[in-house]
C-alpha positions as CSV (number, residue, x, y, z in Angstrom):
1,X,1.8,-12.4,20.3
2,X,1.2,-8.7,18.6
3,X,2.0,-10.3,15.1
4,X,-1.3,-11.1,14.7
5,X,-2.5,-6.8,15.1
6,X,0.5,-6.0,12.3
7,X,-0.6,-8.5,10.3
8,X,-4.4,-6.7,10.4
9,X,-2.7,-3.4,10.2
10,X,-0.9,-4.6,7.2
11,X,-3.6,-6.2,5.5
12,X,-6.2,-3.6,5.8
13,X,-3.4,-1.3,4.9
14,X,-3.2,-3.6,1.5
15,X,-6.9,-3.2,0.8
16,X,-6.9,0.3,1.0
17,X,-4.1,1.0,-1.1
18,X,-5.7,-1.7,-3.5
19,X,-8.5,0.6,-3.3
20,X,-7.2,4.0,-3.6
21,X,-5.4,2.9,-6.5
22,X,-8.4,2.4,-8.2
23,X,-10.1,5.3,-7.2
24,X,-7.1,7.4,-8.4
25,X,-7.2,5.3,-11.6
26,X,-10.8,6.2,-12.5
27,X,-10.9,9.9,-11.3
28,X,-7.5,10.6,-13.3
29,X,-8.2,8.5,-16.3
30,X,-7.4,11.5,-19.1
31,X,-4.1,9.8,-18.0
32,X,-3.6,6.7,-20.0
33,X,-0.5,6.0,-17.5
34,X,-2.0,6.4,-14.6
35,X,-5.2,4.4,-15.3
36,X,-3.7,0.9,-16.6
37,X,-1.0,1.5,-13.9
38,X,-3.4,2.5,-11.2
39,X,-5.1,-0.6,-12.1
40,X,-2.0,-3.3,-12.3
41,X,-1.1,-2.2,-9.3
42,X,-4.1,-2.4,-7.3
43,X,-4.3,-6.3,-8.7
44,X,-1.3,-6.5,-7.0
45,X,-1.9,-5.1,-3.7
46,X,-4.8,-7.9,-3.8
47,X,-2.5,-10.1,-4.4
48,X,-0.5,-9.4,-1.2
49,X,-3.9,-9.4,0.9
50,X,-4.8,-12.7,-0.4
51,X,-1.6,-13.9,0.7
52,X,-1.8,-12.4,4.3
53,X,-5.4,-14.2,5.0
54,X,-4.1,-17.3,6.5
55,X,-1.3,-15.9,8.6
56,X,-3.8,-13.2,10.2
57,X,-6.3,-15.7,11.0
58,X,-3.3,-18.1,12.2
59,X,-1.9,-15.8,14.7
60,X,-5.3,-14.1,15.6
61,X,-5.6,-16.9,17.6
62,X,-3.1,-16.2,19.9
63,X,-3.6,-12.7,19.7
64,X,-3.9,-10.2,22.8
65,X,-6.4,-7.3,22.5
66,X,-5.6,-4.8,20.0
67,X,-4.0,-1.5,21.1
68,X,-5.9,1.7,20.3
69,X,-5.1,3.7,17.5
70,X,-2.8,1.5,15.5
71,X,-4.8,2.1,12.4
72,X,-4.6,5.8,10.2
73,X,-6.7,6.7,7.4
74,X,-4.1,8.0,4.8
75,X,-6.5,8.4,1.3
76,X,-9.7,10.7,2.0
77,X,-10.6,10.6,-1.9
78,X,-9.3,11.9,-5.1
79,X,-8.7,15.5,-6.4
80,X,-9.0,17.1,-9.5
81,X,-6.5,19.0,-12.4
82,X,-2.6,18.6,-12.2
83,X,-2.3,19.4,-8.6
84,X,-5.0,17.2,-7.6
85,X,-3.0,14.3,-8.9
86,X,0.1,15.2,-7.9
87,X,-1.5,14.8,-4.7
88,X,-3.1,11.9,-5.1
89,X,0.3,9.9,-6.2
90,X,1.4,11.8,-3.0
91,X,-1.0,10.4,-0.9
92,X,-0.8,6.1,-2.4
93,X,3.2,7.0,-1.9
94,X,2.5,7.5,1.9
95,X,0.1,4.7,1.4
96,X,2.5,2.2,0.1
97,X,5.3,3.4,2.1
98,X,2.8,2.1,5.5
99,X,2.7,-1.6,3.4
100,X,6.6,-1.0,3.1
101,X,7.8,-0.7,6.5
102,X,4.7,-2.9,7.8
103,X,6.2,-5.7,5.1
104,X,9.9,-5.2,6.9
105,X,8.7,-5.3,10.4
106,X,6.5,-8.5,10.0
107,X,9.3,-10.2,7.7
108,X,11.3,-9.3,11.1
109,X,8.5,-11.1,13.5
110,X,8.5,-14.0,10.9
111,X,12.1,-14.7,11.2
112,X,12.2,-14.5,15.3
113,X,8.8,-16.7,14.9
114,X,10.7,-18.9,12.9
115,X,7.9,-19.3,10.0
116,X,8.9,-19.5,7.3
117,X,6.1,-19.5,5.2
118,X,5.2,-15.9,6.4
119,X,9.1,-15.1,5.6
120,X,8.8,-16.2,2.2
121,X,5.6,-14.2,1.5
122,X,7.4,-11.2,3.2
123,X,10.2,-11.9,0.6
124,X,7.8,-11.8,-2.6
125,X,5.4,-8.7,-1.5
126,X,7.9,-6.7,-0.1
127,X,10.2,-5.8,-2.8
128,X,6.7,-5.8,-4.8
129,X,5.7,-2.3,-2.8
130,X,9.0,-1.4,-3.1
131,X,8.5,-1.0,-7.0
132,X,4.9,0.7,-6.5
133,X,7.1,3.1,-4.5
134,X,9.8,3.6,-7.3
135,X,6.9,3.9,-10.0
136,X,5.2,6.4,-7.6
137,X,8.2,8.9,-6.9
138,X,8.9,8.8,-10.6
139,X,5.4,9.6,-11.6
140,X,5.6,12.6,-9.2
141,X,8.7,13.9,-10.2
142,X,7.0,14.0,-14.3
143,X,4.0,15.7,-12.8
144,X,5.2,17.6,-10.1
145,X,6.5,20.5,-13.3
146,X,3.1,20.8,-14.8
147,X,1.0,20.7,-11.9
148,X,3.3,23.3,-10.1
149,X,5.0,25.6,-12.7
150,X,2.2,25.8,-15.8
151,X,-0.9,26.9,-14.7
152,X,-4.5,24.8,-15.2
């Protein structure tokens, strides 16, 4: 069963987003926003890989070898100045849009696997990266002004 591989994908995705988060938080933290945010939602994405643990270990078990390249690398680090973050929201969007779709296709798997206690995790942590999106896409469209019309 491949479950088990989305399940890592999604996880690891979780992590890293938990961690660029953070990383944005503390290299943009002239930003009082953008730090306490960065910073809640990072908690939260820690939150959804807690809740993940069991079920990836659960259906590792059963799990065939990984396919190659089923993993991208979508944060390389912060920036600096206006653009810089505008950037960096840009790149935690594409971040959290990975978790988003990964959330929809396991919550998919869960409900032909009939489990129900992945479904109901799917159901909490799903809509949960749908808000980091919504927060996200705002955040860029208050930026996006400064950092591209009024010079640094």
């Amino acid at each position: 069963m491949h479950l088990a591989h989305y399940l890592g994908l999604l996880h690891r995705s979780q992590n890293a987003l938990a961690e660029a988060f953070r990383q944005v938080a503390e290299d943009h933290k002239e930003e009082p926003d953008i730090f306490h945010l960065c910073h809640d939602q990072a908690r939260v994405c820690d939150a959804h890989a807690g809740r993940l643990e069991p079920f990836a270990r659960r259906y590792a078990e059963d799990a065939p070898d990984e396919p190659e390249r089923l993993h991208s690398e979508l944060f390389r680090g912060t920036r600096t100045g206006g653009l810089g973050l505008l950037r960096d929201l840009q790149d935690l969007y594409l971040m959290a849009a990975e978790c988003d779709i990964c959330w929809t296709v396991v919550a998919q798997a869960a409900q032909g696997a009939r489990d129900r206690e992945l479904l109901a995790v799917t159901s909490e942590c799903g809509p949960e990266t749908a808000i980091q999106l919504s927060w996200l896409r705002g955040r860029m469209k208050q930026a996006a002004p400064q950092a591209l019309v009024v010079a640094d």
